[in-house]
Each structure stands twice: as structure tokens, then as C-alpha cells.
C-alpha positions as CSV (number, residue, x, y, z in Angstrom):
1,X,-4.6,-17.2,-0.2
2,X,-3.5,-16.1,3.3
3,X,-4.2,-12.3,4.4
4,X,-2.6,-10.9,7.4
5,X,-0.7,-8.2,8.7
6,X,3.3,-8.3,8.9
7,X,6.2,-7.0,10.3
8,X,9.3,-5.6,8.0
9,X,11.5,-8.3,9.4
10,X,9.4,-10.9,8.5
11,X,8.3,-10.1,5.0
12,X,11.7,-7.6,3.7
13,X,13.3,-9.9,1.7
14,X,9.9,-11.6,0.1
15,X,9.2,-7.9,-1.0
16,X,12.3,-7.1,-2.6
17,X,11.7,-9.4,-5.8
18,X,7.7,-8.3,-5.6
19,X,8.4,-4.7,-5.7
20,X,10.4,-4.8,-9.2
21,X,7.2,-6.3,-10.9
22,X,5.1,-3.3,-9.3
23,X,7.6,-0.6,-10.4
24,X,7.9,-2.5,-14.1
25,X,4.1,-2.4,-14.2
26,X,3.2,0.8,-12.7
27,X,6.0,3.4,-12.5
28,X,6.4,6.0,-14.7
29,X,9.6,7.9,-15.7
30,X,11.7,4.9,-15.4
31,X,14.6,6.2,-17.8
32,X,15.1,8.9,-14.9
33,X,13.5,7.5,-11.7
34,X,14.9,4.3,-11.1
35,X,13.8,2.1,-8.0
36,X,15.6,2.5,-4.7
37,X,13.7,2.1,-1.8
38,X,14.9,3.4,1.5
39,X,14.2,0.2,3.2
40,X,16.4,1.3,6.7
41,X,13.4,4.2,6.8
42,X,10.7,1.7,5.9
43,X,12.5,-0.4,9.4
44,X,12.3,2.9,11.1
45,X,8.9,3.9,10.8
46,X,7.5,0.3,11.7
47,X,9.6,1.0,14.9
48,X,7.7,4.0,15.6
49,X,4.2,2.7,15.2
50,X,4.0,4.9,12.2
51,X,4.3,1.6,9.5
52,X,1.4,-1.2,8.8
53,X,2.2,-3.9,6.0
54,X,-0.5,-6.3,5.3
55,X,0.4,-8.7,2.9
56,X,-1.4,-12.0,0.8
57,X,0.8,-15.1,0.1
58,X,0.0,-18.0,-1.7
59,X,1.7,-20.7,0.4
60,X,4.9,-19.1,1.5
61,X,4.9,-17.0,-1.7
62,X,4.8,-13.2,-1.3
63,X,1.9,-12.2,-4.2
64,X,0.9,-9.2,-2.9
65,X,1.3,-6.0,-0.3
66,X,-0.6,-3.0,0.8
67,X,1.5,-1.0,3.3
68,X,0.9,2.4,4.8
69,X,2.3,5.1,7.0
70,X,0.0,5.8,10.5
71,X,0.2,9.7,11.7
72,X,-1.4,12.7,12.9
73,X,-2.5,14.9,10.3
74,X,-0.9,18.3,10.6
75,X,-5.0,19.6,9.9
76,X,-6.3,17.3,12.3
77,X,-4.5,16.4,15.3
78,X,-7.7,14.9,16.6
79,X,-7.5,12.2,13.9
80,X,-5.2,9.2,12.6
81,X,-4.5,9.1,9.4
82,X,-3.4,5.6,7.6
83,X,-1.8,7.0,3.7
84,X,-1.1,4.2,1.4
85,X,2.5,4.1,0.6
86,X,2.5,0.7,-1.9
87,X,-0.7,-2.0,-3.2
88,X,0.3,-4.5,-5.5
89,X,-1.6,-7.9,-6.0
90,X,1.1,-9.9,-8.5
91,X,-1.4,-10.1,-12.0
92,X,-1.8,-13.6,-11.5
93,X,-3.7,-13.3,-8.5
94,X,-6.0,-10.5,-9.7
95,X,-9.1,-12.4,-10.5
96,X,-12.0,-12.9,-7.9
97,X,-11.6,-10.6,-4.8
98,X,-8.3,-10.9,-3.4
99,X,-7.8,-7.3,-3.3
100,X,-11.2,-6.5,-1.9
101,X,-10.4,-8.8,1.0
102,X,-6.6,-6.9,1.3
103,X,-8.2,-4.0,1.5
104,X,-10.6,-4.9,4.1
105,X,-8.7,-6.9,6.1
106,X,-6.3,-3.2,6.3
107,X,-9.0,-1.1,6.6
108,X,-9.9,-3.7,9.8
109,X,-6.7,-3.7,11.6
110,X,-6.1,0.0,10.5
111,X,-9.8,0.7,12.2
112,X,-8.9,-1.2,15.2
113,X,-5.7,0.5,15.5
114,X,-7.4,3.4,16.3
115,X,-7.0,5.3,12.8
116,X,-10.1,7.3,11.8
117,X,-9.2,7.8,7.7
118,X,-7.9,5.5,5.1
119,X,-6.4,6.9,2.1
120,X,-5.3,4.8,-0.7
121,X,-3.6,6.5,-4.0
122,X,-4.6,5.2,-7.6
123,X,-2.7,5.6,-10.7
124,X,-4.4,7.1,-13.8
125,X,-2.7,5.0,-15.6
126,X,-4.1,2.1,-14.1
127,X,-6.8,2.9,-12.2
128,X,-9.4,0.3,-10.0
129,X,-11.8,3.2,-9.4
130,X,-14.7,0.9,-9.3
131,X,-13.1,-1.8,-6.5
132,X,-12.7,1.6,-4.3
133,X,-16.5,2.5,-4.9
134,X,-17.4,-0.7,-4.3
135,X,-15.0,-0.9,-0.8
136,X,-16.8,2.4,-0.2
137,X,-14.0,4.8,-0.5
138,X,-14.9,8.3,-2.5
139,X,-13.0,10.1,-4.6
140,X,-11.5,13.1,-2.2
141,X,-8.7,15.0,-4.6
142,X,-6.7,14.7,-7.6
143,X,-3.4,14.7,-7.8
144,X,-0.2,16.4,-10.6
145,X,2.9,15.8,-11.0
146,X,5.7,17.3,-13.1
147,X,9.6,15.6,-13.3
148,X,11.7,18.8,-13.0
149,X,14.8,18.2,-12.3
């Protein structure tokens, strides 16, 4: 397994067959949500510094992705904030500690980058709370949401 940091150019197409598995594993309301991602805006924020994708391949193959946004907070100017935006490690490749190492190797490059707090979002529907206590991380809020529309 290779870990390392990307840019969209490099890893955009890889990603585009990856992130129908996540979404078929993960998403929920998918009768009324379907998946489109913006991928011009995911090109536009890496342009502005405000985009890190790290990803894990097994050869050349694209198994899995953690990719975040880099800002200010609009509480804490004096502080960069990386948010989680995707994590996926394909299931195959779930075993052992390839997602610990992702997750480091982020945090790592994120830390280096100057950025003082990682967030990373978990679905309660399937949750790895105790690979984010182990990785250090503490539960900080809790999260609702309604469809409404």
C-alpha cells in the first residue's frame, strides 16, 4: 500500500469509480439525494490552497481517499482548520491499519501545513469511533439532519 498526498489532476478520474462504492455504502437518502459531485469546485478549491487529498493505492489502483477543505475558521481567525469533506478505504483493504496510517499520514502533512485542528465527520450509521480514540481525536459535537425539501 502506497500513502501520499495528491493533486485533483492526478487522482480525478481514479476517484470517480471509488466514490460510487462510498456513496452505495454510506449515503443515506439515496431515492432523493443522488450523487453529483461538483468536481469544477473540488479543482477550484485545490487552486486556492483551500483543498488536501491524500490518497492509498494498491499498485496504480485507487483504494482509498481522505480529502479535506483548509480555512480560517470564522471563530478563530488565529487558527487553520482542516474539515474532512470524504474518507473511504475500499472494504477490501480495511483490515490491519491502513486507515490509521491515512489518517496520520493527513494529520502529518495537514500539521506541517500549518493547520492547528483536524476534524474528521463519522457516520452513525457506520461509525469507527474507536480508530479515532485510538488516533487521539475526541468526540467534540454531534450532528442532525432532517431532508426537507
Amino acid at each position: 500500500m502506497k500513502i501520499k498526498q495528491e493533486f485533483y489532476d492526478d487522482v480525478a478520474e481514479d476517484m470517480k469509480s471509488l466514490i460510487e462504492a462510498h456513496w452505495d455504502e454510506i449515503a443515506l437518502n439515496k431515492d432523493k439525494i443522488k450523487l453529483n459531485p461538483d468536481w469544477d469546485k473540488y479543482k477550484q478549491l485545490e487552486g486556492l490552497g483551500n483543498l488536501k487529498i491524500f490518497t492509498v493505492r494498491n499498485d496504480s489502483d485507487l483504494v482509498g481517499y481522505f480529502i479535506c477543505t483548509v480555512g480560517s475558521n470564522l471563530h478563530y481567525k488565529d487558527h487553520t482548520f482542516a474539515v474532512n469533506d470524504v474518507l473511504f478505504l475500499h472494504k477490501d483493504y480495511r483490515k490491519g491499519l491502513t486507515g490509521a496510517k491515512l489518517i496520520k499520514f493527513a494529520e502529518k502533512c495537514l500539521r506541517e501545513d500549518g493547520v492547528s485542528v483536524l476534524v474528521i465527520n463519522t457516520k452513525v450509521h457506520q461509525p469507527f469511533d474507536k480508530l479515532m480514540e485510538f488516533l487521539g481525536f475526541n468526540l467534540t459535537e454531534r450532528v442532525y439532519s432532517k431532508y426537507i425539501r
